[in-house]
N, C-alpha and C positions, 0 to 999 in steps of 0.2 A: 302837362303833367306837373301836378304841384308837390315839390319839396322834391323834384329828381336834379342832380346835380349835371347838367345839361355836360359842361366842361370834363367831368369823370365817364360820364358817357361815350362820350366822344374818343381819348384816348385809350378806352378799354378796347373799343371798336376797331380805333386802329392799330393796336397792339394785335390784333386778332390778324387785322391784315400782313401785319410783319411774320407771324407767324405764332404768337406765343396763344396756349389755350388756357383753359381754366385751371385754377388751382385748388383743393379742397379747405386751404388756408385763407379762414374769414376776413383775416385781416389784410388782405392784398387785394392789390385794385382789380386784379383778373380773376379774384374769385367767380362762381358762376352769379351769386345773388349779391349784390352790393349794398350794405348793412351799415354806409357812411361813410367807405374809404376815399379822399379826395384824392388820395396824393400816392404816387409809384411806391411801394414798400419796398424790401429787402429782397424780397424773394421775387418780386417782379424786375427790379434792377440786374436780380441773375439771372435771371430768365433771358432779359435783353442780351447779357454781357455773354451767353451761351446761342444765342442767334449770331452775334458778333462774330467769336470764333469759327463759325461754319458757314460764311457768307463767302460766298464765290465770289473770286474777281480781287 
């Protein structure tokens, strides 16, 4: 796939695994269509930090 950012790929996928879904904020790596984002935004780093808080164990 040329010009697909293999490394954004990859942790959008596993962020999918952890549990987080799409956002309709184009700017964030979990959006559903990725328009250049390489890197975790704001609202994806909340998203984590709200998996955090409700993780068992």
């Amino acid at each position: 796939f040329v010009g697909v950012d293999e490394e954004a790929v990859l942790v959008h996928e596993l962020l999918h695994v952890l549990g987080l879904g799409h956002t309709d904020d184009g700017s964030q790596l979990m959006a559903a269509e990725n328009t250049g984002q390489s890197a975790l935004g704001e609202g994806d780093l909340a998203g984590l930090a709200a998996l955090e808080e409700t993780a068992c164990g």
